[in-house]
GUKOLNU-929533 format. One line per 4 residues: number of its first residue (from 1); for each residue x, y, z of C-alpha. Coordinates in Angstrom, 3 decimals, always signed. Layout:
NUM) X/Y/Z; ...
This chain:
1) -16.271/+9.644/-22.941; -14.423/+9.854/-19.719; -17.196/+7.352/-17.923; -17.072/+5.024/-20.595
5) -13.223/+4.605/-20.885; -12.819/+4.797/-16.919; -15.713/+1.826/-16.579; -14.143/-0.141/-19.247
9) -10.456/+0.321/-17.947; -12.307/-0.832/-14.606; -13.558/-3.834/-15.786; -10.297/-4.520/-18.066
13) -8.002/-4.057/-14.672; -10.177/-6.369/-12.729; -10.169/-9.254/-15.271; -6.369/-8.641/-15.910
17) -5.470/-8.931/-12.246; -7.806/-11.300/-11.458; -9.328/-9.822/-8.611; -12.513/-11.610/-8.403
21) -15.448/-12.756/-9.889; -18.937/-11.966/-10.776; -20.953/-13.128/-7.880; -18.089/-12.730/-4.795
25) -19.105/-10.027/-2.240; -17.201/-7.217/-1.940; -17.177/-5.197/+1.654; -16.414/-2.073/+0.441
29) -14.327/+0.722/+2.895; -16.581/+3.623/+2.305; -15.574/+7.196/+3.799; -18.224/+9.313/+1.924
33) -14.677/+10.681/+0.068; -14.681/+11.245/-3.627; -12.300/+8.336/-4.612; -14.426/+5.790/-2.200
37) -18.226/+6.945/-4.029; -16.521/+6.700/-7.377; -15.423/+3.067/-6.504; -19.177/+2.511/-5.077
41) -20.209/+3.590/-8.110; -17.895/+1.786/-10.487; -18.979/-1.543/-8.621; -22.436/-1.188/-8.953
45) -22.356/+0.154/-12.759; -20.644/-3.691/-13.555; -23.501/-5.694/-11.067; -21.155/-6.421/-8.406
49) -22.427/-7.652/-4.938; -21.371/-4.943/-2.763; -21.743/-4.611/+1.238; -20.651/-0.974/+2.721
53) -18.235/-0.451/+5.817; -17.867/+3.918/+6.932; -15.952/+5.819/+9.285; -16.782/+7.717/+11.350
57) -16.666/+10.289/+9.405; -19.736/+11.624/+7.279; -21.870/+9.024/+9.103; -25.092/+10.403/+7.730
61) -23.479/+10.928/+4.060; -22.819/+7.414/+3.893; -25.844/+6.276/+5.438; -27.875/+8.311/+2.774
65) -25.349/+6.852/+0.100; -26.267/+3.285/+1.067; -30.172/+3.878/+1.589; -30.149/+5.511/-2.266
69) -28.079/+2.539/-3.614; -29.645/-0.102/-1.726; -26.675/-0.987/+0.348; -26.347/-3.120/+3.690
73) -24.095/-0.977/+5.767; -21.653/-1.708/+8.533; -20.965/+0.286/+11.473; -18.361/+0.890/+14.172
77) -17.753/+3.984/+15.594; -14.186/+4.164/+17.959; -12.216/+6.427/+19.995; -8.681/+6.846/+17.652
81) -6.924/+9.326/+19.546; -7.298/+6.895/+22.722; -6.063/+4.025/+20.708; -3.298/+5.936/+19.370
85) -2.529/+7.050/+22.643; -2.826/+4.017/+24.510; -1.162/+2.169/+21.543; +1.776/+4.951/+21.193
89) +0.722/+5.644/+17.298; -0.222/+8.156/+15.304; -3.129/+8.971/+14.691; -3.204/+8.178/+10.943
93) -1.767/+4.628/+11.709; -4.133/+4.365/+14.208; -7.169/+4.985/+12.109; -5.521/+2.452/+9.348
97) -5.151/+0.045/+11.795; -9.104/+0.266/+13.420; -10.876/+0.504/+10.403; -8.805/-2.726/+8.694
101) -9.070/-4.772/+11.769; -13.072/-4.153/+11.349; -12.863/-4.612/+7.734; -11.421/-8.547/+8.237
105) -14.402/-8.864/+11.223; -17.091/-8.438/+8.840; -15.626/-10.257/+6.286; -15.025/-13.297/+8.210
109) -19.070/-12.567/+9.610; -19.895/-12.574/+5.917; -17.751/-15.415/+4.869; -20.527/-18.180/+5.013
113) -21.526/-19.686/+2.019; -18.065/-20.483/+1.038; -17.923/-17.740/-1.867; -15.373/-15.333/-1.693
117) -15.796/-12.085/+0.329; -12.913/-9.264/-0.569; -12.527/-5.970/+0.823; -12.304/-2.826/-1.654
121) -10.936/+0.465/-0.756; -10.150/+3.076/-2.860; -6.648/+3.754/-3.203; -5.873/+5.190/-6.758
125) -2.503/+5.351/-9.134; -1.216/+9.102/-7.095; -2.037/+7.192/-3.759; +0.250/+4.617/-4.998
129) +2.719/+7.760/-5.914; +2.534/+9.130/-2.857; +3.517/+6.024/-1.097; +6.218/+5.351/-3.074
133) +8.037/+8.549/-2.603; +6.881/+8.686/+1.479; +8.833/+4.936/+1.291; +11.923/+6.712/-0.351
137) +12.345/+9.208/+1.924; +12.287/+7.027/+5.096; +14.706/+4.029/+3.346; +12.144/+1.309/+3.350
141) +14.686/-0.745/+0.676; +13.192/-2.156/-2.202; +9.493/-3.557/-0.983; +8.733/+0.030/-0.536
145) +9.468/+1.455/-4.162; +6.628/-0.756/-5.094; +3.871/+1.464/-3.838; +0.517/-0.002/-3.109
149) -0.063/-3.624/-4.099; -2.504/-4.568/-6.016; -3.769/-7.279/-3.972; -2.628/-8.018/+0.212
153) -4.713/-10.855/+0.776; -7.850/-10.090/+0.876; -7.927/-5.953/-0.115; -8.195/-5.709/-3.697
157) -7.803/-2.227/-5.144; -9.839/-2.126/-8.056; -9.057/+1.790/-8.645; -5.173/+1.469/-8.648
161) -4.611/+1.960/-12.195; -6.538/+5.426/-12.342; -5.150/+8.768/-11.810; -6.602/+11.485/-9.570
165) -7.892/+13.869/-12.764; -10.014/+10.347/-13.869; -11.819/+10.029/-11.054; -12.402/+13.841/-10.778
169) -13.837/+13.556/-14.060; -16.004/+10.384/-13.948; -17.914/+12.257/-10.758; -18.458/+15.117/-12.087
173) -19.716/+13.428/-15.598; -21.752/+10.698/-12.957; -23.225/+13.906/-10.776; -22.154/+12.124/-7.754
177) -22.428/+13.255/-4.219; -19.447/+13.129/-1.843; -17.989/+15.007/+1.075; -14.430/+16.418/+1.324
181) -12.001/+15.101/+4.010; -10.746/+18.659/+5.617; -6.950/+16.685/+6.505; -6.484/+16.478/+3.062
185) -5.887/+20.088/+3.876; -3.567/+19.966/+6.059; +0.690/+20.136/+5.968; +1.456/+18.494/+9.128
189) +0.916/+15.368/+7.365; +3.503/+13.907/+5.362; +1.646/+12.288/+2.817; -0.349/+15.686/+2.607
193) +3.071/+17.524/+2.222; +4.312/+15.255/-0.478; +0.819/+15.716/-2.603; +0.210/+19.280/-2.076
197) +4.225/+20.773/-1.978; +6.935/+18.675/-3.139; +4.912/+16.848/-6.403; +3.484/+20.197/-7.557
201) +7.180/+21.604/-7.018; +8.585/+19.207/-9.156; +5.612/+19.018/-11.747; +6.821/+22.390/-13.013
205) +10.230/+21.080/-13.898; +8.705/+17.351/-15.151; +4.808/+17.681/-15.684; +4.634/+14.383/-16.509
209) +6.284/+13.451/-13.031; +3.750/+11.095/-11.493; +2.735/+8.899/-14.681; +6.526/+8.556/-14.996
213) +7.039/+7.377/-11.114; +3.890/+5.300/-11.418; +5.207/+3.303/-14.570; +8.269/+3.156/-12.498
217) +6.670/+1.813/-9.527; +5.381/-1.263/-11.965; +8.729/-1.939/-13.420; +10.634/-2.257/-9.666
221) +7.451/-4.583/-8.524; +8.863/-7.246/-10.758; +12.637/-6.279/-9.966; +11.917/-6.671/-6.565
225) +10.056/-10.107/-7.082; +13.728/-11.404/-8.901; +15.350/-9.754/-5.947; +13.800/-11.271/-3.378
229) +14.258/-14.863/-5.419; +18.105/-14.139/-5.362; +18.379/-12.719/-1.662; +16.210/-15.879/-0.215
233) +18.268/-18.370/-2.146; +21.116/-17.179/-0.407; +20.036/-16.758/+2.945; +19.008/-20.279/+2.234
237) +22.450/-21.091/+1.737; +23.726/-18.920/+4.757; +21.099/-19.273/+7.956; +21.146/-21.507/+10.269
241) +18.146/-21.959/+12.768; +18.719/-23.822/+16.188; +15.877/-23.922/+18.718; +14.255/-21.100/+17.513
245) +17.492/-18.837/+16.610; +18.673/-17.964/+13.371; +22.588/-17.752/+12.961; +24.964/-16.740/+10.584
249) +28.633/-17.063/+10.223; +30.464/-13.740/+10.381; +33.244/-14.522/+7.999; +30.747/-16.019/+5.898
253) +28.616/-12.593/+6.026; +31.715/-10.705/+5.548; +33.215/-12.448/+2.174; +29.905/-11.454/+0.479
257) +30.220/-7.924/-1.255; +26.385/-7.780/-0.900; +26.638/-7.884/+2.960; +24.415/-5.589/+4.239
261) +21.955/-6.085/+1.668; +21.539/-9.484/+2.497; +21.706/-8.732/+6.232; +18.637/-6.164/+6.229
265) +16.877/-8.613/+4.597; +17.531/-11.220/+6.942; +16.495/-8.549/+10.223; +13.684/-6.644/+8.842
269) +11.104/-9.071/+9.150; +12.159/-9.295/+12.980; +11.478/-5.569/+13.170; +14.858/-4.011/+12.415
273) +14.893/-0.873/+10.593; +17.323/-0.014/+7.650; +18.897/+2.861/+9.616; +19.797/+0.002/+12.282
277) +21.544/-1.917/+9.700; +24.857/+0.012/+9.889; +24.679/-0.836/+13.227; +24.651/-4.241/+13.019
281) +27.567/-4.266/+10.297; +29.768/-3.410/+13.163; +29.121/-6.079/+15.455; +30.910/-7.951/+12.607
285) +33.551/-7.001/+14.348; +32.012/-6.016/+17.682; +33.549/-8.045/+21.125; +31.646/-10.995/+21.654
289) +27.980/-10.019/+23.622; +27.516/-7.070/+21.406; +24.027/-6.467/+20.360; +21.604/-4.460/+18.609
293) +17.665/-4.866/+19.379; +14.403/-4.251/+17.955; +11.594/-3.874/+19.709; +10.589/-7.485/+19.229
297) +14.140/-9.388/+18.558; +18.327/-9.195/+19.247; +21.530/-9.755/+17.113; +24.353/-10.608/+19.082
301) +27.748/-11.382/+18.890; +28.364/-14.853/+19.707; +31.983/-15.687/+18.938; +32.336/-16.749/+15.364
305) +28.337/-15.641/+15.148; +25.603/-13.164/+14.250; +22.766/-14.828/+16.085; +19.265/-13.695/+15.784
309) +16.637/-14.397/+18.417; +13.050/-13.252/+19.986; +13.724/-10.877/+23.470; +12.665/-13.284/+25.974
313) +9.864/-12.551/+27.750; +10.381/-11.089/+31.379; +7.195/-11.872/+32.999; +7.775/-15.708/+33.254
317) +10.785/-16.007/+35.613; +9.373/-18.487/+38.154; +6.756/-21.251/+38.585; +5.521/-23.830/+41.127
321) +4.622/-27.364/+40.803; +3.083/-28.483/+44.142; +1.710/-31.598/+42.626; +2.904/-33.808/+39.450
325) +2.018/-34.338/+36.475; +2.790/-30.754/+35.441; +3.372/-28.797/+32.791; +4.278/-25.453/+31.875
329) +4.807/-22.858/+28.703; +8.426/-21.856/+27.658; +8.783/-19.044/+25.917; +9.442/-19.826/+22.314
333) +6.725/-22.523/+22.114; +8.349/-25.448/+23.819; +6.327/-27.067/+27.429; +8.596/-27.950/+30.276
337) +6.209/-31.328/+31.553; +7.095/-33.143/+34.745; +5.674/-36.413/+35.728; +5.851/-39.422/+38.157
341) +6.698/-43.071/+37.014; +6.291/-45.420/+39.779; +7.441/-49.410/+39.906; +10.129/-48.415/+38.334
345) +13.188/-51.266/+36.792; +16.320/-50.283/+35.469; +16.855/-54.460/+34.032; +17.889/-53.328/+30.454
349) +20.548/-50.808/+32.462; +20.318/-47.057/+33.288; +18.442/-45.567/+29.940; +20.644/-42.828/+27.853
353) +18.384/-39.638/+27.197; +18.472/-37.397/+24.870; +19.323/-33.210/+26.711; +15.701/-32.428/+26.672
357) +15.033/-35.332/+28.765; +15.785/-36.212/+32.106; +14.956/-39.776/+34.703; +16.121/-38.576/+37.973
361) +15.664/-40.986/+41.563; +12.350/-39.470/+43.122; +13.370/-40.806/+46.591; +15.655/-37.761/+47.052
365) +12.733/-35.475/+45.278; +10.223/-32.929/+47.691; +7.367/-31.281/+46.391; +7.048/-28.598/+45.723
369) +9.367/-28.002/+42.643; +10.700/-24.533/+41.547; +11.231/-24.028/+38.090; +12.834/-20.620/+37.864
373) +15.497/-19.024/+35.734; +18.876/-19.403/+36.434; +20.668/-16.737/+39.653; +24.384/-16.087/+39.323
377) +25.596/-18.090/+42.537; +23.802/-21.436/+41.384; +25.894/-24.666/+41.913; +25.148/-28.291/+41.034
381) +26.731/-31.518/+41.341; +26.891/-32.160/+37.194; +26.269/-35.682/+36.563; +29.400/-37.889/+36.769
385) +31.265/-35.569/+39.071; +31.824/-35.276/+42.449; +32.591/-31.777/+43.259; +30.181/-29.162/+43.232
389) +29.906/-26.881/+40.322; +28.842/-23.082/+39.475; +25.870/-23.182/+36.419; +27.695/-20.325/+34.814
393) +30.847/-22.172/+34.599; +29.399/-25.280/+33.587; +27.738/-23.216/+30.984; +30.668/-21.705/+29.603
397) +32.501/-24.626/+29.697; +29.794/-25.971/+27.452; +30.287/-23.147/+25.145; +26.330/-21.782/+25.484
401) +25.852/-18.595/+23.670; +24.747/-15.349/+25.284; +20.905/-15.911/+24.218; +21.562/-19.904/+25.597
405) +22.712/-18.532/+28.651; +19.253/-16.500/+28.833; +17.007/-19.199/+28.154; +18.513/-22.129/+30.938
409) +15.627/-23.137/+33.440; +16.689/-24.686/+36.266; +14.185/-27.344/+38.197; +14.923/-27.502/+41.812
413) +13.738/-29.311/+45.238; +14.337/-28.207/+48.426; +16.823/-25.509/+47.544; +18.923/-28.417/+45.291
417) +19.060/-28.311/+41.593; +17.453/-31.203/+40.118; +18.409/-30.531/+36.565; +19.602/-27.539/+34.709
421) +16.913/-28.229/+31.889; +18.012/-29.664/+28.406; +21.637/-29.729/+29.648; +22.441/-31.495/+32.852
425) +20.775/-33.603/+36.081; +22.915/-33.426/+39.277; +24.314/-36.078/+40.264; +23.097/-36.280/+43.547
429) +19.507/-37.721/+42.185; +20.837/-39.905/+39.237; +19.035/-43.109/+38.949; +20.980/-46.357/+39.739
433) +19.745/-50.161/+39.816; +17.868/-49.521/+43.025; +15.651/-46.513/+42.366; +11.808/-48.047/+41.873
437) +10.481/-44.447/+41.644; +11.346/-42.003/+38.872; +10.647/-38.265/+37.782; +10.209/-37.859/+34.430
441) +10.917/-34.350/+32.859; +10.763/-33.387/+29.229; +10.860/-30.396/+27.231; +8.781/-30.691/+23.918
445) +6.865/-28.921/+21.213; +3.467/-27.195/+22.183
């Protein structure tokens, strides 16, 4: 009875969900583990195209498994305490991470006749548990109360509306063949901690416990879908983006009595962590410069500002164009290109440019040119004015915020500033009605 309603709730949760169709392949993440041969077997019981991926873990189990069944089998056997190491993980992420990122190879390898190709794993209705309360206890907000999807692209979990004791009892009843995973034994793991100490704990209290938290789990999926409606509207409403920098107004921010709601929303996809968010509710009233950083972004203080922006990258600080044209990568996706325009006629007048271009005389122009970042001391002639200049005054004076400040390239000749780029020229090479040679210099999209 148990394999019949199991294959039928199978079938019904596939169809329901729409996860695919007779006929797609599936690439199924096989460990030789009971929940992964029950899925096997589940698959092939309904005719479904199936293509095996193991561990390396069990490697003869599972190459037995797919010789009985008639499987084509997938292979890749890697080091994941060195890539934990070298990639400072642990090792469970690390293993998650490998065996996914050779999951998507093969199914791109397989993707060829332009049917679908999904990959299966195994995760079942306590995995989903599990998650859940792991997510609680580390304050992942509201995303994390959902458990395991159903669907991330292209994983499907077929198995994610059965409970452990099903699948138990459909292998048993099946007489399958499967090896046990000796970390499932073990404490030190948290998501072994939460299955084997705190559920059973609070099973004797509430013995329905995990149904209940997996119903729950369902219900805050589709609160979290009308959340996230409401909380994008409004950063709609609220964000600004210039060149690559998102910004919002901190008196705006701080009239909202859903502040640092909407605030962790609008950092966590830039890395930030809910624990950080207190800190970044007190650069609402943090001295301008004030920032908190994640490993991949900042929030500063910019005046009247929260501004949110990508670290720049320190390993592009200087470049050298000996010879023109020339072009080179900016970090956040923009191409600094310099280029020569002889015969040159000012007869409609001197041209006015927009700040990411610049026309500057090229008799007063040596190669090469030095496009750096900008030094402390620097000093121009700014266009229009005859006395010389410090770049950091000029800056402030233009009211450039503390990540503007970071991003200013400055193109020079000779040990002269040509132009502070997408702000100024110097005045010293501006053209006039007798320049017949130009340099052109643009900052654009990649």
């Amino acid at each position: 009875m148990v394999q019949e309603n199991l294959l039928h709730s199978f079938r019904d949760f596939i169809l329901s969900h729409k996860l695919f169709e007779k006929g797609d392949k599936i690439l199924l993440g096989i460990s030789g583990g009971k929940d992964s041969v029950v899925l096997a077997h589940l698959l092939k019981c309904i005719g479904q195209r199936l293509r095996g991926e193991e561990s390396e873990r069990d490697e003869a189990f599972v190459r037995s498994l797919a010789k009985d069944w008639n499987l084509p089998l997938h292979i890749r056997n890697k080091d994941t305490k060195v890539f934990a190491s070298e990639n400072r993980l642990s090792i469970q992420v690390a293993a998650r991470r490998l065996r996914y990122e050779f999951f998507e190879e093969v199914r791109k390898q397989l993707c060829v006749s332009g049917k679908p190709v999904w990959i299966a794993t195994a995760h079942h209705a306590n995995d989903s548990v599990e998650t859940l309360l792991m997510n609680l206890f580390r304050g992942t907000g509201i995303d994390g109360l959902r458990g395991i999807p159903v669907r991330n692209g292209h994983i499907v979990r077929p198995l994610l509306f059965a409970f452990r004791n099903e699948i138990d009892a459909y292998a048993e009843q099946n007489n399958l063949q499967w090896v046990d995973d000796s970390s499932n034994e073990k404490e030190d793991y948290t998501r072994n901690f939460i299955r084997r100490s705190i559920i059973p704990a609070i099973e004797t209290q509430v013995p329905s416990v995990t149904q209940n938290i997996f119903h729950s789990a369902r219900v805050l999926n589709d609160v979290a879908s009308l959340y996230h409606k409401q909380v994008d509207a409004m950063l709609g409403k609220i964000v600004k983006l210039e060149n690559g920098v998102g910004k919002i107004a901190v008196m705006q921010i701080q009239q909202l009595p859903e502040a640092e709601t909407i605030l962790y929303e609008w950092i966590r996809p830039a890395g930030f962590t809910a624990a950080q968010v207190g800190e970044v509710m007190k650069l609402l009233h943090a001295n301008n410069g004030s920032f908190v950083a994640s490993d991949t972004h900042r929030i500063i203080r910019n005046r009247a500002w929260l501004l949110l922006a990508p670290l720049s990258p320190e390993n592009v600080q200087l470049q050298i164009a000996d010879k023109l044209p020339f072009e080179m990568k900016l970090p956040g996706g923009k191409i600094l290109s310099v280029s020569a325009v002889k015969n040159f006629e000012a007869a409609g007048g001197i041209p006015i440019l927009p700040p990411n271009e610049a026309l500057l005389d090229a008799s007063g122009i040596q190669l090469p040119l030095i496009i750096r970042r900008r030094k402390e001391r620097d000093y121009f002639y700014p266009l229009g004015m005859p006395k010389k200049k410090k770049v950091a005054r000029f800056l402030i004076d233009r009211k450039a915020s503390a990540i503007d400040k970071e991003n200013v390239w400055i193109v020079e000749s000779n040990k002269r500033i040509l132009w502070i780029a997408g702000y100024r020229i110097d005045d010293r090479f501006k053209v006039t009605p007798q320049t017949r040679s130009v340099v052109r210099m643009i900052i654009k999209d990649s």
